[in-house]
C-alpha positions as CSV (number, residue, x, y, z in Angstrom):
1,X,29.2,5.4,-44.8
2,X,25.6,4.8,-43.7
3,X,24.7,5.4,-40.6
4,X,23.1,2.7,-38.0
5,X,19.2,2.7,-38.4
6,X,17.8,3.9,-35.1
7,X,15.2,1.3,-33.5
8,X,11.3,1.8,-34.7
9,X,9.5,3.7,-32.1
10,X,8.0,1.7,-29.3
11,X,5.3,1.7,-26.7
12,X,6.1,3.4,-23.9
13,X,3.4,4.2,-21.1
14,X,3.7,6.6,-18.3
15,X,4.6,10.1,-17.3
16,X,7.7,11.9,-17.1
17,X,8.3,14.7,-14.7
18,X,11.0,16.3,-16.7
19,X,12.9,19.5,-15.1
20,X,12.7,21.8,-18.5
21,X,15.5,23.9,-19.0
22,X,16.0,27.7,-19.6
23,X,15.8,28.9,-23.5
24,X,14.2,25.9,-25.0
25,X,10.2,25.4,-25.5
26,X,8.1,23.2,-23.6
27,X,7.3,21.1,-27.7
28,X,11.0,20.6,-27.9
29,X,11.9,19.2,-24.3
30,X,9.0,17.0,-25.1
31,X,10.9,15.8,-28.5
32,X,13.9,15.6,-27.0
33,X,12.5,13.4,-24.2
34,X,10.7,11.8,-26.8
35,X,14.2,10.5,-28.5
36,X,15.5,9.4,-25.4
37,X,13.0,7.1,-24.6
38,X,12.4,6.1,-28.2
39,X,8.2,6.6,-27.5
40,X,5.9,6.2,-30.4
41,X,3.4,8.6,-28.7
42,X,3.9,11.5,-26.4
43,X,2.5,14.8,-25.1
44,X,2.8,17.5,-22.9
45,X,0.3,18.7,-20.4
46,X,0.5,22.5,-20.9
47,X,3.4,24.5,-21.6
48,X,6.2,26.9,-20.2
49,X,7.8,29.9,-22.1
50,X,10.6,28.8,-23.2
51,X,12.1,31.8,-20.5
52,X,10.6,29.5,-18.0
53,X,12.3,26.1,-16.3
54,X,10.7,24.1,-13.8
55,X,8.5,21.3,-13.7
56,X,7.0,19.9,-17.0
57,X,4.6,17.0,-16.7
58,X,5.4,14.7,-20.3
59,X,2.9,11.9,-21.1
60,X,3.9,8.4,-23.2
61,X,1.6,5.8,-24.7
62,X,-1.9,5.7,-22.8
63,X,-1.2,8.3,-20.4
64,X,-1.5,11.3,-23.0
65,X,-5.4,10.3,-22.9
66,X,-5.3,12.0,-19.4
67,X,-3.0,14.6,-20.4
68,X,-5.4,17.6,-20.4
69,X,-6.5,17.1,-16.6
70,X,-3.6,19.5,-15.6
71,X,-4.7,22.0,-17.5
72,X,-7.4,22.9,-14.8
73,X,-5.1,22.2,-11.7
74,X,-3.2,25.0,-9.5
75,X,0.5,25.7,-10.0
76,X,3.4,26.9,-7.8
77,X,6.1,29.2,-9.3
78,X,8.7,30.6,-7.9
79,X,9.2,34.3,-9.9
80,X,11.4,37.0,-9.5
81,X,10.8,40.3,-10.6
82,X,12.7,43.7,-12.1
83,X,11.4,47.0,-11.0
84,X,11.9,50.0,-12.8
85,X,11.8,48.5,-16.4
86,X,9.0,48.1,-18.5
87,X,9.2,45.7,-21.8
88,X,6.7,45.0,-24.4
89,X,6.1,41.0,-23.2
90,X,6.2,42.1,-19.7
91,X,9.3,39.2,-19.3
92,X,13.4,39.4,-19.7
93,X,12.9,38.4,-23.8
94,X,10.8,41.6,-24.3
95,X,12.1,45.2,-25.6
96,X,12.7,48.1,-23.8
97,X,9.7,50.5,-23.7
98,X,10.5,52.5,-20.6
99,X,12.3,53.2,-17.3
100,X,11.7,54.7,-14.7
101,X,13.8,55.3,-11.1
102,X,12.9,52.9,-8.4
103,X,11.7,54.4,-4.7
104,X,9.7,50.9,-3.5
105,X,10.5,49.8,0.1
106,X,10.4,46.3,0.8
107,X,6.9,47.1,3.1
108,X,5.3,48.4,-0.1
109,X,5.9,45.9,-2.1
110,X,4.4,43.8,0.4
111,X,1.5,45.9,0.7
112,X,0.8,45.7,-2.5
113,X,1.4,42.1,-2.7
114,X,-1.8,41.2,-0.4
115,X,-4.0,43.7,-3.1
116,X,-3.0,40.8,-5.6
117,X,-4.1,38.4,-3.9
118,X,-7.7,36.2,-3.9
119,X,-9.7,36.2,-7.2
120,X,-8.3,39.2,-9.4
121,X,-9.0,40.2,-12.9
122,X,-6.1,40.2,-15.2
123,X,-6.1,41.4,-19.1
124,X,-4.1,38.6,-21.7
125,X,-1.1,39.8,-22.7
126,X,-0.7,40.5,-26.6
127,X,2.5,38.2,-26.4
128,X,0.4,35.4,-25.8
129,X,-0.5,32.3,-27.4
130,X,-4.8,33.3,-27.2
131,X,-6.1,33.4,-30.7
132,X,-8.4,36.1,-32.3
133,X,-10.2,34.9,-35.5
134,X,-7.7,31.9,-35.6
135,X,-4.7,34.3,-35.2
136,X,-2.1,34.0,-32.1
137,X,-2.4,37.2,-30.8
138,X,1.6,37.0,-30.2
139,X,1.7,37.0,-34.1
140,X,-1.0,40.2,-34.3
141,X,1.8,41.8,-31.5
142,X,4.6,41.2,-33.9
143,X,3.1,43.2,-36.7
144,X,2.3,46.3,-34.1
145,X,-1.1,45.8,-34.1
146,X,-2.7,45.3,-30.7
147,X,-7.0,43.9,-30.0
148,X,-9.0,44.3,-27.6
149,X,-8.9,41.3,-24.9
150,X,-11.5,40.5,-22.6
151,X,-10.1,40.6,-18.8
152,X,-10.1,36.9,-17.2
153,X,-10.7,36.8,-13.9
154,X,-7.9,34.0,-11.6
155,X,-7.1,33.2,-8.4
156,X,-3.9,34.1,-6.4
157,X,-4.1,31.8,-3.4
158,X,-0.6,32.7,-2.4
159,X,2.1,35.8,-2.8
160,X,4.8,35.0,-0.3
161,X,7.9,37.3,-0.8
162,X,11.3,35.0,-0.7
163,X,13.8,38.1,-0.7
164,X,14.2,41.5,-1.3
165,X,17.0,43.4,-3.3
166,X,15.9,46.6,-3.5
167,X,15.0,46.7,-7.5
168,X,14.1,43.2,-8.0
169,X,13.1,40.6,-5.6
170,X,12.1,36.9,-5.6
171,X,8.3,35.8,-4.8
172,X,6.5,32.5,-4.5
173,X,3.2,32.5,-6.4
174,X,0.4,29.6,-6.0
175,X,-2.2,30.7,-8.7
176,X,-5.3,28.8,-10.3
177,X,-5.3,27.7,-14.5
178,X,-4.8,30.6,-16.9
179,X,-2.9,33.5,-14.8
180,X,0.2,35.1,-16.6
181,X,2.8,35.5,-13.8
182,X,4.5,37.9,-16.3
183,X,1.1,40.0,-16.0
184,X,0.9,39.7,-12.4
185,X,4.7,40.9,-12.4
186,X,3.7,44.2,-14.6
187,X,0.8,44.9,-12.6
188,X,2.9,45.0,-9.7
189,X,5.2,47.1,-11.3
190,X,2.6,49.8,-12.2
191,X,1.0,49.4,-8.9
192,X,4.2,50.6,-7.1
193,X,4.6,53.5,-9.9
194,X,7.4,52.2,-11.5
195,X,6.7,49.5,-13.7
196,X,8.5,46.1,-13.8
197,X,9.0,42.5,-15.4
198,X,9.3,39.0,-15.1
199,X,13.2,38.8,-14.7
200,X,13.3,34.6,-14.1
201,X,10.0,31.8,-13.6
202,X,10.1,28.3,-12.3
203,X,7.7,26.2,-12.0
204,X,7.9,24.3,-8.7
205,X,4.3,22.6,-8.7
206,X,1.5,20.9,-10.4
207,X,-1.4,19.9,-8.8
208,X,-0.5,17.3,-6.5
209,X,3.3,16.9,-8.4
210,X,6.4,18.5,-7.3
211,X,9.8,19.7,-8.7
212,X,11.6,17.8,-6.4
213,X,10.3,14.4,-8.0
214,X,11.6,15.9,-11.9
215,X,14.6,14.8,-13.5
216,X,16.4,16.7,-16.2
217,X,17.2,16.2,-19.8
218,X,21.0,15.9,-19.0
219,X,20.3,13.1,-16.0
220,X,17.9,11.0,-18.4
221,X,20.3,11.0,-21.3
222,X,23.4,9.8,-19.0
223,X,21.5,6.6,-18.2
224,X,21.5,3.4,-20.4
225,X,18.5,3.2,-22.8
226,X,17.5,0.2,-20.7
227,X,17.2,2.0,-17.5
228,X,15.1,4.8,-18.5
229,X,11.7,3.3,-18.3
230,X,12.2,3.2,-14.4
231,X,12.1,7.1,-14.3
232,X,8.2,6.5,-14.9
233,X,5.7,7.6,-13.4
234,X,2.2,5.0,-14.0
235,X,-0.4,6.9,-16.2
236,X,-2.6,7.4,-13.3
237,X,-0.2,10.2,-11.9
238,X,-1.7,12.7,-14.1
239,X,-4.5,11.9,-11.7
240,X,-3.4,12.0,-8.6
241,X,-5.4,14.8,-7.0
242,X,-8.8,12.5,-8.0
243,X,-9.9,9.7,-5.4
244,X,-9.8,5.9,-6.0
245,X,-13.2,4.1,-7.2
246,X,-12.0,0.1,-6.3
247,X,-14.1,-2.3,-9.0
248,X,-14.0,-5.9,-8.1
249,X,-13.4,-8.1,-11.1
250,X,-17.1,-8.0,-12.7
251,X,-17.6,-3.8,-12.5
252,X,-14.5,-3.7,-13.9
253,X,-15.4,-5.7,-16.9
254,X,-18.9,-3.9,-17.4
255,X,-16.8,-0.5,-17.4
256,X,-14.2,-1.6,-19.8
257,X,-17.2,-2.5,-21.8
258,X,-18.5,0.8,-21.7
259,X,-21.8,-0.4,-19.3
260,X,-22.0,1.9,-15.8
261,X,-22.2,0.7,-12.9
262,X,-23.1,1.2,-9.6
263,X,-20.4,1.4,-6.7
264,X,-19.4,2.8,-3.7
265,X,-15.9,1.5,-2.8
266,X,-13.9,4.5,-2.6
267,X,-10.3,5.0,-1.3
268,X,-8.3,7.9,-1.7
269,X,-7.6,10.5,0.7
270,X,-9.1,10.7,4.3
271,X,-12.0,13.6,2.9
272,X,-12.8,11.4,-0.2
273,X,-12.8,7.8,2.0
274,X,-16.1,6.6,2.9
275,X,-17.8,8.7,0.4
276,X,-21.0,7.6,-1.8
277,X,-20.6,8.3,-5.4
278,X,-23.5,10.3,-5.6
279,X,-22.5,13.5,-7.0
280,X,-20.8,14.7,-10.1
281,X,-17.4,14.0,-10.0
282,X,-14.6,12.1,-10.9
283,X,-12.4,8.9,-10.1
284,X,-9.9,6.8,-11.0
285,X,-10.5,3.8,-11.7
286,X,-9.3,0.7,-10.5
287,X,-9.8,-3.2,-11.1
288,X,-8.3,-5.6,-9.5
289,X,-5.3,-5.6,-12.6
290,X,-4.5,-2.2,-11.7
291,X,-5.8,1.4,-12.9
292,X,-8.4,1.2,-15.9
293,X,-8.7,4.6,-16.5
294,X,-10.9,7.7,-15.4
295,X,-14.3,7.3,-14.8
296,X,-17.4,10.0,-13.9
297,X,-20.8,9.6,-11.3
298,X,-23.4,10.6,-13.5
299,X,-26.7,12.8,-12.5
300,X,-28.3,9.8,-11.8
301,X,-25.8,7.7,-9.3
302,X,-24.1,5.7,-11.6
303,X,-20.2,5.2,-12.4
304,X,-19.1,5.8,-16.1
305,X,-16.2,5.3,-17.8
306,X,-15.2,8.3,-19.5
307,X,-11.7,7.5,-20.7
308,X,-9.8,4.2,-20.8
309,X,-6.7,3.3,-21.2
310,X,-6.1,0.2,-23.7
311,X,-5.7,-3.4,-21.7
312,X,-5.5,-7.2,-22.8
C-alpha cells in the first residue's frame, strides 16, 4: 500500500525560537522543525552541542538572509559545573582522564569566579568544530593527535553563582561570540586545583531574544499544521537589537532598487531616537509596507541597502 504523498514544500517566512532539546544537534532540531512546518528554506543561526538545550533561533524563507547577525551578539547560559573530574571534551559526553578529591568552599569558588570575569583569553578546545587546514579539529582529537591553537581573547560580562552543592554548582554566564562555556568550566576547575567539567548548559538568551518566548519540538508538533505559522516570529526579529531607519514611500523604492539614500528618520530605542545617520552602522529598514530588510550608513552619510528581503 502506498503511502500518502506529503505536500511540496512551501514558503514559509519568519523565525522560530525553538527550545532544543537535550541529546539532539542544533542541524537536526532545525530538520525536524523544518518538517513540521513543511518550509522549503530554513536555517539556524549558530549552534548548540547537542549536550546543550535552550534557546535556538531557526530562520524560514527570507529571514535566513539575516541569519548570521547572531553570530556576533552576546548570549546568556545558565551552566552547571562538576568539580573534581576532568574529561577529555571538558563536558559530561567526554572520557575520564582524571580525578582528583574536592576541598573548594563556596567563597573560593566565588573568588575565583570574579578572576574570570571581563575580557579573558581562552585556548579552543580540540573537541571543537575550528578547522586546521580544512580539518575539524574535533576529528584531529579523535585520532589522538592534538595542534597547536591560537588563544582567543572573549568577554565575561557576567559570572553570577545560582547555588552551591559542594562538588558541583549552578552558575549564570553572560559572555560575548565565540567563548566555550565548557572551557570556562575547566579553567575553573584547574583554578581551584581540582579540575572540573561542564555537567549541564542552557541557553537562556540571544541578543535581545529570550528563552521564555521559545517553544518546543513537542508543543509545535501537537498543534494543527494550520496553526503553526502563528508561532512566528517576522524576519526582522533576527534584528532586533538594530534601530529602525523609517523610508517614506519614494526612499523605499530607490533602496529596493539598490540606489542610497539620504535619511534621517530614526526610531528604535530611546539612545538610537533622534539620531543622524552619520556614522557606520546599521538599521532596519522600514517602508511604509513594512520591514525591507537591513540596510548600512556609508562613510560618506548615505543609507544603503545591504540585504533585502524579496517583495511584490
Amino acid at each position: 500500500m502506498n503511502k500518502p504523498r506529503r505536500a511540496p514544500r512551501r514558503k514559509v517566512d519568519g523565525v522560530l525560537l525553538l527550545d532544543k532539546p537535550l541529546g539532539i544537534s542544533s542541524n537536526a532540531a532545525l530538520q525536524k522543525a523544518r518538517w513540521l512546518f513543511n518550509a522549503a528554506k530554513a536555517g539556524h543561526t549558530g549552534t548548540l552541542d547537542p549536550l546543550a538545550t535552550g534557546l535556538l533561533p531557526l530562520c524560514f524563507g527570507e529571514a535566513t538572509k539575516f541569519s548570521s547577525t547572531l553570530l556576533d551578539a552576546d548570549k546568556t547560559y545558565l551552566a552547571t559545573v562538576k568539580l573534581g573530574v576532568v574529561t577529555a571534551t571538558a563536558d559530561a559526553e567526554g572520557q575520564v582522564l582524571a580525578t582528583h578529591p574536592v576541598t573548594a568552599t563556596e567563597a573560593e569558588v566565588r573568588a575565583v569566579l570574579v578572576r574570570f570575569t571581563g575580557a579573558i583569553e581562552q585556548l579552543p578546545p580540540m573537541y571543537s568544530a575550528l578547522k586546521r587546514d580544512g580539518t575539524p579539529l574535533y576529528e584531529l582529537a579523535r585520532q589522538g593527535i592534538e595542534v597547536d591553537r591560537t588563544p582567543r581573547r572573549v568577554t565575561i560580562h557576567a559570572l553570577d553563582l545560582l547555588a552551591w552543592r559542594g562538588e558541583n554548582f549552578d552558575l549564570t554566564v553572560t559572555c560575548s561570540k565565540g567563548t566555550y562555556v565548557r572551557t570556562l568550566a575547566a579553567d575553573i576547575g584547574s583554578a581551584l586545583g581540582c579540575g572540573a567539567h561542564l555537567a549541564a548548559l542552557r541557553r537562556t538568551r540571544v541578543g535581545m531574544l529570550d528563552l521564555t518566548q521559545a517553544i518546543t519540538l513537542e508543543a509545535i508538533e501537537a498543534l494543527p499544521a494550520e496553526a503553526r505559522d502563528s508561532l512566528l516570529q517576522p524576519p526582522d526579529t533576527l534584528l532586533a537589537e538594530l534601530p529602525i531607519a523609517q523610508l517614506n514611500e519614494l526612499e523605499a523604492a530607490h533602496i529596493l532598487k539598490g540606489q542610497p539614500v539620504r535619511s534621517t528618520h530614526v526610531t528604535g530605542t530611546p539612545s538610537c531616537q533622534r539620531r543622524l545617520l552619520a556614522s557606520s552602522r546599521q538599521y532596519r529598514l522600514f517602508g511604509p509596507q513594512g520591514f525591507i530588510g537591513l540596510g548600512e550608513v556609508t562613510a560618506d552619510g548615505w543609507l544603503a541597502a545591504k540585504r533585502l528581503i524579496a517583495t511584490n
